[in-house]
PDB file of N, H, CA, C and O in Angstrom:
ATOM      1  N   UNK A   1     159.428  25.349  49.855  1.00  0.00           N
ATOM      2  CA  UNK A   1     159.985  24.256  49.115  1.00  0.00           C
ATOM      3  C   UNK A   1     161.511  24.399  49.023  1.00  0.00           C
ATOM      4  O   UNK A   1     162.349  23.519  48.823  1.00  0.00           O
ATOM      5  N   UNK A   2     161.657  25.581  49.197  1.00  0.00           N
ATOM      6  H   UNK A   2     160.977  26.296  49.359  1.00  0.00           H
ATOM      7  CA  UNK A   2     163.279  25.513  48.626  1.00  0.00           C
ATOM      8  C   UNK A   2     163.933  25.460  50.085  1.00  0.00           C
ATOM      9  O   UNK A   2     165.105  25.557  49.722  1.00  0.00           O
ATOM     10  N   UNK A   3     163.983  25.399  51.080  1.00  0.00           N
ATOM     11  H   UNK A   3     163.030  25.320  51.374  1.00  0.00           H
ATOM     12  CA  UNK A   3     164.540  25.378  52.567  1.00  0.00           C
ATOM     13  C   UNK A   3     164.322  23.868  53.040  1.00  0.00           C
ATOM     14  O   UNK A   3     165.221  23.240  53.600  1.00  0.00           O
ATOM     15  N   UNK A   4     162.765  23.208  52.710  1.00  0.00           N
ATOM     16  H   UNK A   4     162.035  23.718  52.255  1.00  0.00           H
ATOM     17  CA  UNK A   4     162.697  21.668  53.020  1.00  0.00           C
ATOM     18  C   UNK A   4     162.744  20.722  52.093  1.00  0.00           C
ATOM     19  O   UNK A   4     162.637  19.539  52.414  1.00  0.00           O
ATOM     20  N   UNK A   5     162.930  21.160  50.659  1.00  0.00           N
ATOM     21  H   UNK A   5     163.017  22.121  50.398  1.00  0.00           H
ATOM     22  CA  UNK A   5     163.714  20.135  49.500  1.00  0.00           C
ATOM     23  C   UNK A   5     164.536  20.402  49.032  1.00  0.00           C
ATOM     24  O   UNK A   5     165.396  19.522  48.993  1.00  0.00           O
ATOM     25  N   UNK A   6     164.876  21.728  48.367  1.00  0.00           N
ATOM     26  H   UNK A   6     164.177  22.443  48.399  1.00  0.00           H
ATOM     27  CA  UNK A   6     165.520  22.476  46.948  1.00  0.00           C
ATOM     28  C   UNK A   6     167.848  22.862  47.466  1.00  0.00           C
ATOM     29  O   UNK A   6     168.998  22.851  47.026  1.00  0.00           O
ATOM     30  N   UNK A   7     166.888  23.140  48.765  1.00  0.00           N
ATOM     31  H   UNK A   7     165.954  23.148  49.122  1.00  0.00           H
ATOM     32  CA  UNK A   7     168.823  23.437  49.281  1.00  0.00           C
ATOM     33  C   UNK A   7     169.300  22.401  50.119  1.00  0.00           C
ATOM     34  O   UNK A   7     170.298  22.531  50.827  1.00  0.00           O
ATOM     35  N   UNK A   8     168.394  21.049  50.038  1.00  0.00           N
ATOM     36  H   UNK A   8     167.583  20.943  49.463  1.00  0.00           H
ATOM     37  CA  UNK A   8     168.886  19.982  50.951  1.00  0.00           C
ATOM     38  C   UNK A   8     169.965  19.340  50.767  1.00  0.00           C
ATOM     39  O   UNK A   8     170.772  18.888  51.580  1.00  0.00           O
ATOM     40  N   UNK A   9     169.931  19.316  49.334  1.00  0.00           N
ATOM     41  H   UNK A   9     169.276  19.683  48.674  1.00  0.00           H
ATOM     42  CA  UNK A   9     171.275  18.153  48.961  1.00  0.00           C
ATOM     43  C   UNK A   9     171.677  18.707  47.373  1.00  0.00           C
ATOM     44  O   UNK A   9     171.012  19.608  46.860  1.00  0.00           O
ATOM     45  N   UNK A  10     172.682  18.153  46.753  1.00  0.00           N
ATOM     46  H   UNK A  10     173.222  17.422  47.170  1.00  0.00           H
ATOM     47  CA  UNK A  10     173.243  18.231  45.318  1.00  0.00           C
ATOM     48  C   UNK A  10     172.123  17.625  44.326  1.00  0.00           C
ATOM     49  O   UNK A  10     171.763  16.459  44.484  1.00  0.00           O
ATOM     50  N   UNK A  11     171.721  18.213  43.573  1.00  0.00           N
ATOM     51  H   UNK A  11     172.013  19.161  43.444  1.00  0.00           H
ATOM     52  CA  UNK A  11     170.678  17.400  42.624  1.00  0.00           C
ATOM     53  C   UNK A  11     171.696  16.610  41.240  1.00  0.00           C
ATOM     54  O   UNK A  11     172.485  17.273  40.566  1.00  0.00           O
ATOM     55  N   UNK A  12     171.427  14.916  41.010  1.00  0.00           N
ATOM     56  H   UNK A  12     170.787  14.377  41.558  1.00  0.00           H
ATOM     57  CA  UNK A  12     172.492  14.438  40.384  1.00  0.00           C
ATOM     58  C   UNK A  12     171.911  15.082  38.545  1.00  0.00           C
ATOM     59  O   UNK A  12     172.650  15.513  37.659  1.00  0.00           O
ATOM     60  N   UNK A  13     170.258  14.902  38.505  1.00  0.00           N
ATOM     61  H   UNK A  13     169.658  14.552  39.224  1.00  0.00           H
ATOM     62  CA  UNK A  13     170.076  15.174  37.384  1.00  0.00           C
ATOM     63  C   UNK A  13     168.577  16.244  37.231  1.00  0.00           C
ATOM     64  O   UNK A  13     167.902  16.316  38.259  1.00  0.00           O
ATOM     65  N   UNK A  14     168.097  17.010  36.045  1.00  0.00           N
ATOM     66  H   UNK A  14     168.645  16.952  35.211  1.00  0.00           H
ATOM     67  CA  UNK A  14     166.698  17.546  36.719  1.00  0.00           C
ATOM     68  C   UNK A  14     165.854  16.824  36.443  1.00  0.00           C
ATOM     69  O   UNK A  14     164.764  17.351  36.664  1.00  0.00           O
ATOM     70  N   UNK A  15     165.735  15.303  35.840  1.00  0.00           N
ATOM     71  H   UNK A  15     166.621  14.875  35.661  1.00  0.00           H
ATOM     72  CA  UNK A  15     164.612  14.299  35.849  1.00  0.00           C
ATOM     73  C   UNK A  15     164.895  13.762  37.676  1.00  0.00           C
ATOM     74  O   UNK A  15     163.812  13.438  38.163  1.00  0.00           O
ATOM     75  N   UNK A  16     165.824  13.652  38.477  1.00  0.00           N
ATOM     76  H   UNK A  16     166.704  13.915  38.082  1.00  0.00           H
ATOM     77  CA  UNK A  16     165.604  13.423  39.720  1.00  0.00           C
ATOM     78  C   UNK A  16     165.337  14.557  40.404  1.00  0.00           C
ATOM     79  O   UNK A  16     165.142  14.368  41.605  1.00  0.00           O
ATOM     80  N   UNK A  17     165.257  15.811  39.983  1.00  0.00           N
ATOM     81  H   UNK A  17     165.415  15.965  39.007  1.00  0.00           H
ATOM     82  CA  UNK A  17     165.186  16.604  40.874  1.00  0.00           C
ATOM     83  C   UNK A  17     163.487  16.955  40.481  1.00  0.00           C
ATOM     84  O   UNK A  17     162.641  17.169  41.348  1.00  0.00           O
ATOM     85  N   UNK A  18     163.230  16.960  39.093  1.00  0.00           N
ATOM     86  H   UNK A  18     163.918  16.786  38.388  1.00  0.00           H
ATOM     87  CA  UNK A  18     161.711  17.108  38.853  1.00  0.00           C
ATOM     88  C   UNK A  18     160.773  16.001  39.702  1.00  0.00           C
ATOM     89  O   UNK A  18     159.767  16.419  40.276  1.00  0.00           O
ATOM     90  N   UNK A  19     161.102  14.688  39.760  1.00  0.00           N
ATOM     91  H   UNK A  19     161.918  14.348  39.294  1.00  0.00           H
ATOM     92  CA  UNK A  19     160.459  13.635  40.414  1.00  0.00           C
ATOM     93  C   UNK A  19     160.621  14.186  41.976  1.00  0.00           C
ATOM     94  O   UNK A  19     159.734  13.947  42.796  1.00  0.00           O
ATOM     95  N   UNK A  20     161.637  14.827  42.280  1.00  0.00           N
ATOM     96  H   UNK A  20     162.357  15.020  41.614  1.00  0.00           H
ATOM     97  CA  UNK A  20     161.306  14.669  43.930  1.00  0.00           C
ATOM     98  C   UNK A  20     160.308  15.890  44.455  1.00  0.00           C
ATOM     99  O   UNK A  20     159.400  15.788  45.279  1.00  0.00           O
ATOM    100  N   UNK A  21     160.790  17.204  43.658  1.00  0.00           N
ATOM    101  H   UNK A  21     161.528  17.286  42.988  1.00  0.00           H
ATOM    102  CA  UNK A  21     159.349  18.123  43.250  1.00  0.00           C
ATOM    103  C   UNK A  21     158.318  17.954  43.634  1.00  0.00           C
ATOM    104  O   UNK A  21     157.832  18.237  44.729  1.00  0.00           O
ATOM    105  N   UNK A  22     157.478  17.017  41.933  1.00  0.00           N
ATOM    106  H   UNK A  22     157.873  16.787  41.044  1.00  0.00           H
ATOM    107  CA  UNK A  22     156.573  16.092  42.249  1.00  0.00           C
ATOM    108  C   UNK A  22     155.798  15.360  43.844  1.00  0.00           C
ATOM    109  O   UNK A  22     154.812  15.566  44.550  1.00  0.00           O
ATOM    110  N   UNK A  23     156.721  14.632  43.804  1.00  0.00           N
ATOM    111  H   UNK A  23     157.522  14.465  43.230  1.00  0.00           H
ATOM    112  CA  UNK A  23     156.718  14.287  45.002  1.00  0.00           C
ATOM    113  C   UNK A  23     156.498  14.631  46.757  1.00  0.00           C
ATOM    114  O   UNK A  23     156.076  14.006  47.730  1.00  0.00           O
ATOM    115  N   UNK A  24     157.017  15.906  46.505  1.00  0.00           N
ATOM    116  H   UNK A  24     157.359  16.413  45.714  1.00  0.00           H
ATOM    117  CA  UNK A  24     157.230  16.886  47.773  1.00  0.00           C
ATOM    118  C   UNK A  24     155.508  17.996  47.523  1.00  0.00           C
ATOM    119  O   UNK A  24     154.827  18.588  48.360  1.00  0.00           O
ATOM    120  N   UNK A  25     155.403  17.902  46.511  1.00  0.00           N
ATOM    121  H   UNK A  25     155.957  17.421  45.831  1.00  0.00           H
ATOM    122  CA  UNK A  25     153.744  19.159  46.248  1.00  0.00           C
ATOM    123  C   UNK A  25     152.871  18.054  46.307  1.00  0.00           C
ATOM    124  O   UNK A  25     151.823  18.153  46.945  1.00  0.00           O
ATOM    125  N   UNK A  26     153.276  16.662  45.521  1.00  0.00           N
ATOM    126  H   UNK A  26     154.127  16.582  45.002  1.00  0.00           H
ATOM    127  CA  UNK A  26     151.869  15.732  46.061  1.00  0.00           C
ATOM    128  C   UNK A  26     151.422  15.007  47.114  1.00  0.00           C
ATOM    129  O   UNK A  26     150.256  14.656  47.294  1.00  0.00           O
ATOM    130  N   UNK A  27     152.759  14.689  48.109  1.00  0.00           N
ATOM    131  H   UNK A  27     153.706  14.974  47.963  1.00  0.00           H
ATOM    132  CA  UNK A  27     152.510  14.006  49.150  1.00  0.00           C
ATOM    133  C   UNK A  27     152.482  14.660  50.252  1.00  0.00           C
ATOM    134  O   UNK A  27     151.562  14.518  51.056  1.00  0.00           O
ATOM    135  N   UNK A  28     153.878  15.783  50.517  1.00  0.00           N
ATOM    136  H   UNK A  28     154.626  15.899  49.863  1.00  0.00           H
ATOM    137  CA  UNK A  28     153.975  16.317  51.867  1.00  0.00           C
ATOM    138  C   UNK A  28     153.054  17.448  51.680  1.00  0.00           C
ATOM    139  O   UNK A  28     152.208  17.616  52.558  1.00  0.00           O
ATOM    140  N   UNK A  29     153.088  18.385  50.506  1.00  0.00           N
ATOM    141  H   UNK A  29     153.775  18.249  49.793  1.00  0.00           H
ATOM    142  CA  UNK A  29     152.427  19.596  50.902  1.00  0.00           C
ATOM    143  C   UNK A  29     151.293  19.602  50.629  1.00  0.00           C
ATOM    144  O   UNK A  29     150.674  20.424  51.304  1.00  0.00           O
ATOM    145  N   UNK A  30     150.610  18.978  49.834  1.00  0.00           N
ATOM    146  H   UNK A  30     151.113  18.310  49.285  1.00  0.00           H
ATOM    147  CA  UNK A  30     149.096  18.800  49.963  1.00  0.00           C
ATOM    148  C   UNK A  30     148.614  17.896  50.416  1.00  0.00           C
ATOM    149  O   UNK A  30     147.564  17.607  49.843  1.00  0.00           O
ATOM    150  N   UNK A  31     148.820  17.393  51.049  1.00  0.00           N
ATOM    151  H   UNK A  31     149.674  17.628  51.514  1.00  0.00           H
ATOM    152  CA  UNK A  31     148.063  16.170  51.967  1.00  0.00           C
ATOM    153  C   UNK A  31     148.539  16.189  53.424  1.00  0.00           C
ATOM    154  O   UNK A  31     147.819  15.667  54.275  1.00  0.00           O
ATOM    155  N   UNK A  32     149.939  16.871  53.839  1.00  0.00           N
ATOM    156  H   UNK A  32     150.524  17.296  53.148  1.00  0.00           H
ATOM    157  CA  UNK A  32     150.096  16.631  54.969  1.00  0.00           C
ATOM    158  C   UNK A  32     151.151  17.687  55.549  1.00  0.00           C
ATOM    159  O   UNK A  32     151.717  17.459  56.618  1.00  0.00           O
ATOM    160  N   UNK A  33     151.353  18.652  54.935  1.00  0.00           N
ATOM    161  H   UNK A  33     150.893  18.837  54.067  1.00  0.00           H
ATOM    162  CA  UNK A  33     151.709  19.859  55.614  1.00  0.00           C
ATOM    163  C   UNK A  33     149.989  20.973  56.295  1.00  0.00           C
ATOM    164  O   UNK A  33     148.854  20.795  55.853  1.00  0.00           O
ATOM    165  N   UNK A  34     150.373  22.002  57.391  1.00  0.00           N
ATOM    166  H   UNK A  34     151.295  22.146  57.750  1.00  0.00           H
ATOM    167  CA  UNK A  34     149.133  22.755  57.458  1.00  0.00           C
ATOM    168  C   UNK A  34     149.513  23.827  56.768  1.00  0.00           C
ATOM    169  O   UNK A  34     150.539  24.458  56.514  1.00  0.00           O
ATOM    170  N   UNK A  35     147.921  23.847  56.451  1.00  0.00           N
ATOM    171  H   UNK A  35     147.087  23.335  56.657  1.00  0.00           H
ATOM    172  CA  UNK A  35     147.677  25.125  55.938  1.00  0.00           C
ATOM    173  C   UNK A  35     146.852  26.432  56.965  1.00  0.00           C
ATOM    174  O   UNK A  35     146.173  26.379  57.991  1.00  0.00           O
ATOM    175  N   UNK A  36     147.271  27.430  56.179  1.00  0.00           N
ATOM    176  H   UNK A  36     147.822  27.474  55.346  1.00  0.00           H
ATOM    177  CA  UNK A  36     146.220  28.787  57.311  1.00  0.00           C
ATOM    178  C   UNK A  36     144.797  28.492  57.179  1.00  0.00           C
ATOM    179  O   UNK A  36     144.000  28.312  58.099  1.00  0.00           O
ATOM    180  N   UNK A  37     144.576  28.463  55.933  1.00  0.00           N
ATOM    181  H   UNK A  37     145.223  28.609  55.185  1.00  0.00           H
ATOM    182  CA  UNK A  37     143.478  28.779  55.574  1.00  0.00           C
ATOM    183  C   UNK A  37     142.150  27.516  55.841  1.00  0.00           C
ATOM    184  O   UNK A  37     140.942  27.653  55.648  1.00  0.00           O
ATOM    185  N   UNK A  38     142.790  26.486  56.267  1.00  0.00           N
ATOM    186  H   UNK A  38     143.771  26.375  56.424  1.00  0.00           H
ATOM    187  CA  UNK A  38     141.760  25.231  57.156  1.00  0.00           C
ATOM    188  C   UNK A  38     142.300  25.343  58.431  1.00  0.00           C
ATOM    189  O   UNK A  38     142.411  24.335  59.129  1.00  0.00           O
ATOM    190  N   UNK A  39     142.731  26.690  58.919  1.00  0.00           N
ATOM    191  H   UNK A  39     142.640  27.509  58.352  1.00  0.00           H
ATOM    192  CA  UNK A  39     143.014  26.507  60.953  1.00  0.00           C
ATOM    193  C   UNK A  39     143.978  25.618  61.251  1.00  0.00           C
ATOM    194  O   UNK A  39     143.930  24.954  62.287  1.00  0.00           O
ATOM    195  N   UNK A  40     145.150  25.494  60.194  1.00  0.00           N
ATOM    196  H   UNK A  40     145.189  26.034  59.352  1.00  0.00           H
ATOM    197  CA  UNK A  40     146.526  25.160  60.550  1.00  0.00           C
ATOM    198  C   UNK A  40     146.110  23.740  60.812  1.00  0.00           C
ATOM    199  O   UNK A  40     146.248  23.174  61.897  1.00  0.00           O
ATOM    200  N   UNK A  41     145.716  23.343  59.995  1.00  0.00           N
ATOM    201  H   UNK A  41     145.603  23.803  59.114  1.00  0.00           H
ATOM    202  CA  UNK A  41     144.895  21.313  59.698  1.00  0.00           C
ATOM    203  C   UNK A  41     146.111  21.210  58.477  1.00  0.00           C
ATOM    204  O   UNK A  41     146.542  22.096  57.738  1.00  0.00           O
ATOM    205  N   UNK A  42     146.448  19.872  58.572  1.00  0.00           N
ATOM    206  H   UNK A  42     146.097  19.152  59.172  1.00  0.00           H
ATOM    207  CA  UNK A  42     146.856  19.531  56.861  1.00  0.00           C
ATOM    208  C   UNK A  42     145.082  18.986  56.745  1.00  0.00           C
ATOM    209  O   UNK A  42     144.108  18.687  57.436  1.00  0.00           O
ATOM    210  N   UNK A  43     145.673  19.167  54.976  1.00  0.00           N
ATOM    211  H   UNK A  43     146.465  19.410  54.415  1.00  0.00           H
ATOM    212  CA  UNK A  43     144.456  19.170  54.187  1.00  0.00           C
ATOM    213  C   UNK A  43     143.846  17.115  54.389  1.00  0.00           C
ATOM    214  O   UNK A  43     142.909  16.616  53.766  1.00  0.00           O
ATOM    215  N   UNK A  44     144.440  16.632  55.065  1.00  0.00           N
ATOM    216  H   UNK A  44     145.202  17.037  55.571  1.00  0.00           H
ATOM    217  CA  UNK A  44     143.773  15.178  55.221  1.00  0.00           C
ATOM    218  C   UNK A  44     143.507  15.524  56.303  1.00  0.00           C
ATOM    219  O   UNK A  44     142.290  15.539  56.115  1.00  0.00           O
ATOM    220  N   UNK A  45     143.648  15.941  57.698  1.00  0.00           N
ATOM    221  H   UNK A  45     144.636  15.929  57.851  1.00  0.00           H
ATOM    222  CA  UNK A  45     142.909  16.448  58.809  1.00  0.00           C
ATOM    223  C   UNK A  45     141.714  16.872  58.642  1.00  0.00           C
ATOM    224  O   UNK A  45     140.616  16.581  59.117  1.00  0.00           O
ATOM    225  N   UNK A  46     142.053  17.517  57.984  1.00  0.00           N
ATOM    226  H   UNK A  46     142.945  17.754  57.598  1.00  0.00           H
ATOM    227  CA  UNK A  46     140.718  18.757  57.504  1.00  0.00           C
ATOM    228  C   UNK A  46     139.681  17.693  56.687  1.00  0.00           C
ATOM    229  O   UNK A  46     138.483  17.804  56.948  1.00  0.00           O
ATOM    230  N   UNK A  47     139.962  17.006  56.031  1.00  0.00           N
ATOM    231  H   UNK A  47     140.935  16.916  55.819  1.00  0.00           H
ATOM    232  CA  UNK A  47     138.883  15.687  55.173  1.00  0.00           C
ATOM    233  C   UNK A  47     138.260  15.608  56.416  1.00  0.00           C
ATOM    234  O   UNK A  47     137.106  15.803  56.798  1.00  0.00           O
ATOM    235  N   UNK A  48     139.047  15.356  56.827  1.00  0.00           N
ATOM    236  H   UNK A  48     139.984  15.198  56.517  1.00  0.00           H
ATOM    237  CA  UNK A  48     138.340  13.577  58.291  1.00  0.00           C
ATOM    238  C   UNK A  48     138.045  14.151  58.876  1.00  0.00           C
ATOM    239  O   UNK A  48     137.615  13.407  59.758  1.00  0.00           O
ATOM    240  N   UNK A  49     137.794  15.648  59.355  1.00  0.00           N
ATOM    241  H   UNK A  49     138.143  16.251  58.638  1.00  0.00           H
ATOM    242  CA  UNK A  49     137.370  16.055  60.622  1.00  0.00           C
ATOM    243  C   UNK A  49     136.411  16.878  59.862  1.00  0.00           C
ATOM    244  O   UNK A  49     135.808  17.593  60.662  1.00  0.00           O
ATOM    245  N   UNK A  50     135.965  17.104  58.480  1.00  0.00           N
ATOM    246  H   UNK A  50     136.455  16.523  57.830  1.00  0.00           H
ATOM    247  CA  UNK A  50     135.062  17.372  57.338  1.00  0.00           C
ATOM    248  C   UNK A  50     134.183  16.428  57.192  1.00  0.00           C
ATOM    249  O   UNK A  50     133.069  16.943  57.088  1.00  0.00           O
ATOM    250  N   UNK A  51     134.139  15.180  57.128  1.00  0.00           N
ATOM    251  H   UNK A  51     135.043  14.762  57.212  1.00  0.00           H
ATOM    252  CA  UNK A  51     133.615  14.136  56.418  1.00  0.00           C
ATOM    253  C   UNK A  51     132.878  13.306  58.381  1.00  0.00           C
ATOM    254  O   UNK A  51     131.835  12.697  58.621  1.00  0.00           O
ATOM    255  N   UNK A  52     134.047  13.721  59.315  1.00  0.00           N
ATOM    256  H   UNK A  52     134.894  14.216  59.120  1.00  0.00           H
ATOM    257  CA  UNK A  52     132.821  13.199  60.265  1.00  0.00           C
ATOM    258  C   UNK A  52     131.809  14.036  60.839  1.00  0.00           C
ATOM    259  O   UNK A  52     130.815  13.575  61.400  1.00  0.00           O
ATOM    260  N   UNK A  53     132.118  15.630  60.669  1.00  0.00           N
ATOM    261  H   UNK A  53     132.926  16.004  60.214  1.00  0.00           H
ATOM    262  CA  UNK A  53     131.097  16.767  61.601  1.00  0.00           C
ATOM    263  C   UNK A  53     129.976  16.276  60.439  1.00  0.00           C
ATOM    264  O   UNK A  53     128.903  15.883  60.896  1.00  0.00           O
ATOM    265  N   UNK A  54     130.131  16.266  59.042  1.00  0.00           N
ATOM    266  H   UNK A  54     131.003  16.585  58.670  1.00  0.00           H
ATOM    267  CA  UNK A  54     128.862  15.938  58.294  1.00  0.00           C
ATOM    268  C   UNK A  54     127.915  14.890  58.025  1.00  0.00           C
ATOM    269  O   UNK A  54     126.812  14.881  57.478  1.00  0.00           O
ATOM    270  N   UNK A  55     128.796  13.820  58.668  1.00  0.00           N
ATOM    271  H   UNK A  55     129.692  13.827  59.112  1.00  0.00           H
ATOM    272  CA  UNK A  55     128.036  12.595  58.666  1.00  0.00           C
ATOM    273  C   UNK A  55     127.388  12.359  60.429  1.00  0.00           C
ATOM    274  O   UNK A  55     126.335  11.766  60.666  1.00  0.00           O
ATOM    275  N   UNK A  56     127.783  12.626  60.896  1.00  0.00           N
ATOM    276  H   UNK A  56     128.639  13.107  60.703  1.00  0.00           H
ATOM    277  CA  UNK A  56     126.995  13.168  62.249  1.00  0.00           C
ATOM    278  C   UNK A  56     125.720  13.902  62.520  1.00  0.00           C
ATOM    279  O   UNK A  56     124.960  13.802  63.483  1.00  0.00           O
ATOM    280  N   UNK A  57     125.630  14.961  61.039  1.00  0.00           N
ATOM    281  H   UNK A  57     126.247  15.042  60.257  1.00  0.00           H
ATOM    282  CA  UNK A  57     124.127  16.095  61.300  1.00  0.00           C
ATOM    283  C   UNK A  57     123.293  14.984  60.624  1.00  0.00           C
ATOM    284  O   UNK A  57     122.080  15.129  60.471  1.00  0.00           O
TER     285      UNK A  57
END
């Protein structure tokens, strides 16, 4: 977080810097950065390629 949000730019206030936070743990890193631990999938990869091997058996 601190290399792809935190040292990017000047933060004007910490209610904008808390919102972009926010923002950066709910959108990019849990939903669409990979993780190790699902075989380097982001975690919406990992749904959809979850949700079709099971609806297939």
């Amino acid at each position: 977080m601190r290399t792809e949000l935190l040292n990017t730019r000047k933060w004007r206030t910490r209610i904008e810097l808390s919102t972009k936070i926010f923002d950066w743990i709910e959108v990019f890193y849990n939903r669409t950065r990979r993780h190790s631990s699902l075989g380097m999938l982001a975690p919406v990869a990992y749904e959809k390629l979850y949700a079709h091997n099971t609806s297939a058996a």
